[in-house]
N, C-alpha and C positions, 0 to 999 in steps of 0.2 A: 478718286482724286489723288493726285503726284504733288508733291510741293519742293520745291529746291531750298531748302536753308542753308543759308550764309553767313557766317560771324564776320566781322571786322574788328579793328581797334582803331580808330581814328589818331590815335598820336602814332603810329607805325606811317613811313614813307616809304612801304615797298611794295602798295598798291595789292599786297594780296589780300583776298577773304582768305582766316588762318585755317588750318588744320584742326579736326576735334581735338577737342583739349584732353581726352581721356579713351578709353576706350569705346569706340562710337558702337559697338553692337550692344554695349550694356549702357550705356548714357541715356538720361531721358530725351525723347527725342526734339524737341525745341531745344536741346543744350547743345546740340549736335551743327557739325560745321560742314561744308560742301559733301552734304549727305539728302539724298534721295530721301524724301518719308511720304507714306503713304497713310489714307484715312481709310482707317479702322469703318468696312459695313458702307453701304449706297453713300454715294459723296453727300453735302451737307445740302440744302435744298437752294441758298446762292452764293454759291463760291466766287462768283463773279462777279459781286459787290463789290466796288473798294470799301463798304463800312467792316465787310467779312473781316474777321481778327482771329487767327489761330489758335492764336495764345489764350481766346475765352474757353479753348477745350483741349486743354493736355493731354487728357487721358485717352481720346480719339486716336492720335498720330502715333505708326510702326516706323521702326528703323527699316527703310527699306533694303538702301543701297550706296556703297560710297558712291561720288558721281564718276570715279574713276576707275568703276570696278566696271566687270563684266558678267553681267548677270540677267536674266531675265525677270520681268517683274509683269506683274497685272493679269490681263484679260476681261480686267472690265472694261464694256463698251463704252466708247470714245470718252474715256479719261477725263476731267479739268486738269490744266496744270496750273501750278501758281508758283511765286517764289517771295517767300521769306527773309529782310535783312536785319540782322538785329547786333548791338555791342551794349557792352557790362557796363557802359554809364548813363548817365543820364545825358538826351541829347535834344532835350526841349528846345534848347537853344538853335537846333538846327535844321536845316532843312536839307534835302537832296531831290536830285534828277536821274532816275535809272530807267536803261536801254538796252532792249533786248533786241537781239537782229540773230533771223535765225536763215541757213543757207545750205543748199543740200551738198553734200559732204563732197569736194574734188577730190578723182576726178568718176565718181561714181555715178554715169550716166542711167543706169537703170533705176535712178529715182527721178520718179514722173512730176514731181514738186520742188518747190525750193523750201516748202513750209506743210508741219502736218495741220496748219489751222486753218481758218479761211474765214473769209466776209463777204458781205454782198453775192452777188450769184454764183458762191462755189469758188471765190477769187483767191488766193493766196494770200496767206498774212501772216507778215515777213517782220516787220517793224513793231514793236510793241514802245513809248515813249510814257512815260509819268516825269511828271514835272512840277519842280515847288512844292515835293509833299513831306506832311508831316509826320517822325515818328511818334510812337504815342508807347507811355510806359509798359513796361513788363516788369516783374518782380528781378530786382537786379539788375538792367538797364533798361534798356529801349528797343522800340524793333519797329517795323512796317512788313506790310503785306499787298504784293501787288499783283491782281489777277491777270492770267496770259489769254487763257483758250480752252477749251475743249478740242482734244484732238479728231478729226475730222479724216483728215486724208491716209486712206490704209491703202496696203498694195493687196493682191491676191494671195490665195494661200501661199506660205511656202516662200513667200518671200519677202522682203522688206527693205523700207526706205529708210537713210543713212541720213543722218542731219547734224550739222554743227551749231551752236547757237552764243554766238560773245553774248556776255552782261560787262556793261558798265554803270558804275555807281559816280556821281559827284556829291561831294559833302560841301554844303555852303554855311554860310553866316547869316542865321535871321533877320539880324538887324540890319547886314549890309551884303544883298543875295549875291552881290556881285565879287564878292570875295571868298575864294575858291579854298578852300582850307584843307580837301586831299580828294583823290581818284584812286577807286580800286576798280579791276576786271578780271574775269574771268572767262572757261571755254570749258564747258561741260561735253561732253559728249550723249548724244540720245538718238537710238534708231526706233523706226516703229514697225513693226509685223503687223499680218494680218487681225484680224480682230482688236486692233490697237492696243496688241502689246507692248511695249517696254523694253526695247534692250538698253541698257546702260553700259557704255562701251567706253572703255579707257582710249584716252587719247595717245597715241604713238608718234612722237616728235622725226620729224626727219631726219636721217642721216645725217652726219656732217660731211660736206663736200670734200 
């Protein structure tokens, strides 16, 4: 299992999840910020619970990978992926909506998917939506855990399919859902090889005209 963890600060209006706060290859890895972590030994038996909570096993989770590094990771068959959002205070009071849409990388035609996951007979799944969910404590703030997929779709040896995938987050008001109190997003970069490895491939901004 891959998990993507995300810090936030919710009084911050600049929409980003921040940067590890310290040196992410020696940080524990739940303290760690737009950082790839991997579980330690066969994935857990259901990752694909929403009750699944990460945070009941600290000791499990490696520093894998910045998500904007380039590195290979894995080779375990077909992966879970998950993703982790958590901040330093208490956000009982809150609720949020995050959405994952994943898209195979323009203008990279040699990848046969738009998604390495899939439903129903073999279909592509592309959209991931959680909506109205609650964080629930961690030692020092709060966090939530939302399961994505088991990665499914791999190319042949020797070569590999490119994927981009936005997350956005909304933070609301419990009491009043319809009051939007901040948005972060992000764009990780993730390809998959054969045997459903892992590249973690920094993203390269275009050119300026």
């Amino acid at each position: 299992m891959y998990m993507l963890n995300l810090l936030f600060e919710p009084a911050k209006d600049h929409g980003l999840f921040i940067d590890p706060p310290g040196n992410p290859e020696t940080m524990l890895p739940l303290k760690n910020s737009r950082y790839w972590l991997s579980w330690t030994g066969a994935d857990p038996a259901a990752p694909e619970a929403r009750t699944f909570k990460p945070d009941d096993y600290p000791t499990k989770w490696h520093n894998e990978a910045a998500d904007d590094a380039v590195k290979e990771v894995g080779g375990k068959k077909n992966p879970f992926i998950g993703v982790r959002v958590a901040a330093s205070i208490d956000l009982s009071n809150y609720i949020f909506d995050l959405a994952v849409i994943v898209g195979r990388r323009n203008p990279d035609k040699g990848t046969a998917h738009a998604s390495p996951f899939e439903f129903g007979n073999r279909k592509a799944l592309c959209t991931f939506l959680f909506s109205a969910k609650d964080f629930y404590p961690v030692s020092g703030g709060s966090a939530a855990y939302l399961p994505l997929s088991a990665i499914k779709k791999v190319p042949a040896s020797g070569s590999s399919f490119k994927y981009e995938f936005m997350i956005g987050l909304v933070l609301r008001d419990k009491s009043n859902p319809l009051n939007v109190l901040a948005t972060f997003g992000h764009d990780p970069g993730m390809d998959v090889s054969s045997n459903a490895i892992i590249t973690l491939r920094k993203v390269i901004p275009p050119s300026a005209p």
